[in-house]
C-alpha positions in Angstrom: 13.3 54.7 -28.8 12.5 55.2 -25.2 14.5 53.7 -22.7 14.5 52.6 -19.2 16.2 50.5 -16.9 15.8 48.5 -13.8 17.4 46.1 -11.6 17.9 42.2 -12.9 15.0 39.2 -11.7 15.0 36.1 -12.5 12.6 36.4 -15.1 15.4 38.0 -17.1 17.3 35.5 -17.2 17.1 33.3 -20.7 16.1 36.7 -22.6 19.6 37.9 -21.3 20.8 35.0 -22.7 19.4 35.1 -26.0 21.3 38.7 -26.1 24.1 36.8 -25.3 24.0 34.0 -27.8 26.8 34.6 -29.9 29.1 35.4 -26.7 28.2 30.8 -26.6 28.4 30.3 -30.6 31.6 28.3 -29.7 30.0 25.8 -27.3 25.8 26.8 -27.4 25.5 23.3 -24.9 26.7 25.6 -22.3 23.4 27.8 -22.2 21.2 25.5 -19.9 24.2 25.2 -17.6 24.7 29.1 -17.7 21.0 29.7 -17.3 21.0 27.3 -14.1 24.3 29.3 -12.5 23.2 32.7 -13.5 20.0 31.6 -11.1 21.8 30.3 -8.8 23.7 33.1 -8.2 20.5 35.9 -8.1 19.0 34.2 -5.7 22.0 33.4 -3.5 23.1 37.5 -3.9 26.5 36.9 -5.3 24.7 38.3 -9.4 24.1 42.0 -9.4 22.9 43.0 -13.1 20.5 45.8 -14.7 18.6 45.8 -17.5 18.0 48.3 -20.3 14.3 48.2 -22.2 13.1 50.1 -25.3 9.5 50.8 -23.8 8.2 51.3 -27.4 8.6 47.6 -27.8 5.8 45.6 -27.4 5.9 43.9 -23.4 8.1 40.1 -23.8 10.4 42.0 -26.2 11.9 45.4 -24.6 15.1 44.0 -23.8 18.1 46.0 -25.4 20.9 45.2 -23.1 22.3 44.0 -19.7 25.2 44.2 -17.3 25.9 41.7 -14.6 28.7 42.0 -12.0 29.6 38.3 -9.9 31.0 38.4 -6.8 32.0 34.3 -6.4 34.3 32.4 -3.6 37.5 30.7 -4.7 35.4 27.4 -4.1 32.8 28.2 -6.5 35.6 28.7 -9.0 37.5 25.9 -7.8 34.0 23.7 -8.8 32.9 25.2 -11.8 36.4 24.5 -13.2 
């Protein structure tokens, strides 16, 4: 295993979410919704995340892991409740 990390794009986002699967195995619906807001939030610069990659995987299928951090206003929480 050789691995590697980098900074979190977009393109990331529904592989992170198949890693995250089972943290949704209560209510999978919610995927879409989290794949839309995780978005949301990269591109609006409130999502900071890494990714780790095994680079002896072949490319479409190095992702090991991830870490995001969310920095959201009391508004946004106030609508996604």
């Amino acid at each position: 295993m050789y691995l590697a990390y980098r900074s979190l794009e977009a393109a990331d986002i529904e592989p992170c979410l198949v890693l995250a699967v089972d943290d949704y195995a209560e209510n999978p619906d919610i995927i879409p919704c989290a794949a839309l807001v995780w978005r949301r939030l990269l591109a609006a610069g409130s999502l900071n995340g890494m990714v780790l990659e095994d680079l002896t995987r072949v490319p479409g299928d190095r992702l090991a892991a991830f870490g995001m951090s969310v920095f959201v206003s009391p508004e946004f929480m106030a609508e996604a409740r």
